[in-house]
N, C-alpha and C positions, 0 to 999 in steps of 0.2 A: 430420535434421529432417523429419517428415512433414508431406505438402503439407496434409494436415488444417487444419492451422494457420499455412499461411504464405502460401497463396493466399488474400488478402480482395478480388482484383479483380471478384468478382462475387457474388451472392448478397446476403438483406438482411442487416440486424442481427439480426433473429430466427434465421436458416438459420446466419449465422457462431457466435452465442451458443453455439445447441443442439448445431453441431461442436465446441467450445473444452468444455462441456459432458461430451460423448464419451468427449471426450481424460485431462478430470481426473476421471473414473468410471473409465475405463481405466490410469491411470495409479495410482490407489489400488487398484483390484484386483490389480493387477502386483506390486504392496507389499505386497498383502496388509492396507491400510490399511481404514479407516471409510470407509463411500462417502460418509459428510460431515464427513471429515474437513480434505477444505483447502475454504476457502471462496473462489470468485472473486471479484476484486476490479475491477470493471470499470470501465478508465479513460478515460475519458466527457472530459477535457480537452480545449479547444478543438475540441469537436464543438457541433452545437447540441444546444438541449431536445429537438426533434421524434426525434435519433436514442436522445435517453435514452428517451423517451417510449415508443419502438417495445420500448427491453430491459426497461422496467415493465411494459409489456404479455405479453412473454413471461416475468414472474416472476423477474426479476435485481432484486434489492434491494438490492444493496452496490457502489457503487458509488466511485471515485476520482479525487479533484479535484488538482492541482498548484499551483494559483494561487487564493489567499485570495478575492480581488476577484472570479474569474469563476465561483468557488464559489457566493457571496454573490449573484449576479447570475443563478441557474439554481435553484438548489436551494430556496429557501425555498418559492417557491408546490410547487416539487413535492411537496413534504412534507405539506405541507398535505393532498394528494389519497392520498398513500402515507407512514401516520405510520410503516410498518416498512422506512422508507429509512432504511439505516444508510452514513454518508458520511465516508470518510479522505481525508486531507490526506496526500500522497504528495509532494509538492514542497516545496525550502527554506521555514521561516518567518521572516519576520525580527519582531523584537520589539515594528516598531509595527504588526503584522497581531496581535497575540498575542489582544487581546478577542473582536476578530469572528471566529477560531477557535476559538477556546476555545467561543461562542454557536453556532457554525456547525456542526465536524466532530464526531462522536461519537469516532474515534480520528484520535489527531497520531502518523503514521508517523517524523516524522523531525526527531528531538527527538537535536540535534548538539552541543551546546554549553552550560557551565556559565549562560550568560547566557541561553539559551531556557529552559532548565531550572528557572532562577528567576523569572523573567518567569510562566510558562507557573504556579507556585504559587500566586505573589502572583493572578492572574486568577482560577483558580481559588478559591482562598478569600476575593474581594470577590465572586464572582458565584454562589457555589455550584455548576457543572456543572465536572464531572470527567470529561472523554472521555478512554476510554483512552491510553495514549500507549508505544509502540516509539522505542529508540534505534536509531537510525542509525548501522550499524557502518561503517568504511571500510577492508573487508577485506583491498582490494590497496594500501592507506598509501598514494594519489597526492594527494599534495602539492595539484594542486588541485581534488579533491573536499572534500564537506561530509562528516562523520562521524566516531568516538569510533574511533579508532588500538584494532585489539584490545588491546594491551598495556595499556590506562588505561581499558579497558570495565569493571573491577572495580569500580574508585575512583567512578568515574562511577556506574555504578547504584547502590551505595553512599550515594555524596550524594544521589541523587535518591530514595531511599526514606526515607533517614535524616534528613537534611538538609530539602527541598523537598519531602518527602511525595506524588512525584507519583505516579500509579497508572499504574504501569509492567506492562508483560504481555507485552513482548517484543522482539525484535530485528527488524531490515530490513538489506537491503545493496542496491547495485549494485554488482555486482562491474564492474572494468576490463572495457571495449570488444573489449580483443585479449588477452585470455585466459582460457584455459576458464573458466568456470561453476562447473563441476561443483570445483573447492575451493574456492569462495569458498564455493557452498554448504554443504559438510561443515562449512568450518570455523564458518560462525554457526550452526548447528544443534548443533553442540557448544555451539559458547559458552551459547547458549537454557539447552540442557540442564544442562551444571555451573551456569549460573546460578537453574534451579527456576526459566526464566520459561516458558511456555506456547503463546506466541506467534513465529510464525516467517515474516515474510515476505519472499520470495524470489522472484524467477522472473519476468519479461514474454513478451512474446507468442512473441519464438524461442527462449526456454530453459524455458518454466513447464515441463516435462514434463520434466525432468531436474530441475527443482527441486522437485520432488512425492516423485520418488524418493530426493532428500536430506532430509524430511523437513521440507519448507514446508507452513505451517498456511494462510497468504493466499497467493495468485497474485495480482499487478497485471497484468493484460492490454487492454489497449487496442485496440492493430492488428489483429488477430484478428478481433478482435468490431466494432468500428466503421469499419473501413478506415482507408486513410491520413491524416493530420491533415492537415487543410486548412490551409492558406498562412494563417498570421496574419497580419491587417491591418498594416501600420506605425503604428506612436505607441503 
């Protein structure tokens, strides 16, 4: 792991950004990839406005929320000032957030479940907006993660094009804590592929650079770019 990216004890959000930057220009050059080809995904959760404020100013537009409500509670006036902020919902949904996402995020990362899945239609077709949406694979099957067991990823995207007509464009994972990376990611970048979806996102702030090189289209990066997450309040 290069210190590139794994020292955030100093420097601003703009100086970390522009390294993290660096790293996935150099890491598509290494592949031999598009130099825009993955897009970073910067995750701005439980930071304040003032440090998104700082990544707008330095030209980061895509930005990632975890939690519905402090999505809701950050992002609309920003938009307002930057209409080409494009904003993913990166954390569990459960299905009484489903409206205010659906109004909120332009892509739903992590779309787990037959009942998000239909939920997430019905919104859609009483509200008309259709933000992309990636399934949430659960590459290493732990029992308690959220995500679509590869073996019933078929059936599942299946329903949801067939079925629930949702507009689907690709995969997501976290792989397991205590083991390598590098096949979780091979394996959903196949899945992507035999599946002709397009979209691949893969990778946070200590492994996006091995996940560039498995052929991840989004980076989620957070620590990197904004340092450490500040202590949530209790309640």
């Amino acid at each position: 792991m290069s210190a590139s990216h794994t020292d955030t004890s100093d420097g601003s959000v703009t100086t970390r950004l522009e390294a993290v930057r660096r790293s996935i220009q150099d890491g598509c050059a290494a592949g031999g990839r598009a130099p825009g080809a993955v897009t970073l995904v910067a995750v701005s959760k439980t930071h304040p406005v003032e440090a998104i404020e700082e990544a707008l100013a330095a030209g980061q537009r895509v930005f990632g929320e975890n939690r519905v409500q402090e999505a809701k509670a950050k992002f609309p006036a920003l938009r307002e000032r930057f209409p080409d902020l494009e904003l993913h919902l990166i954390g569990p949904l459960q299905t009484n957030k489903v409206k205010d996402a659906v109004a909120l995020f332009d892509v739903i990362q992590t779309v787990d479940r037959p009942k998000l899945a239909e939920a997430l239609a019905e919104e859609m077709a009483r509200s008309g907006r259709r933000p992309r949406c990636l399934i949430e694979v659960n590459t290493g099957e732990e029992p308690q993660k959220a995500g679509i067991p590869p073996a019933e990823l078929d059936a599942f995207l299946a329903a949801c094009r067939d079925t629930w007509n949702l507009p689907v464009a690709g995969l997501m994972c976290i792989p397991p804590v205590d083991e390598e990376p590098a096949m979780h990611f091979a394996l959903l970048a196949d899945m992507a592929r035999r599946a002709g979806l397009p979209e691949v996102s893969m990778g946070m702030s200590g492994d996006y650079e091995t996940a560039i090189r498995f052929g991840a289209t989004h980076v989620r990066v957070g620590t990197a770019i904004f340092g450490a997450r500040p202590t949530p309040a209790a309640g």
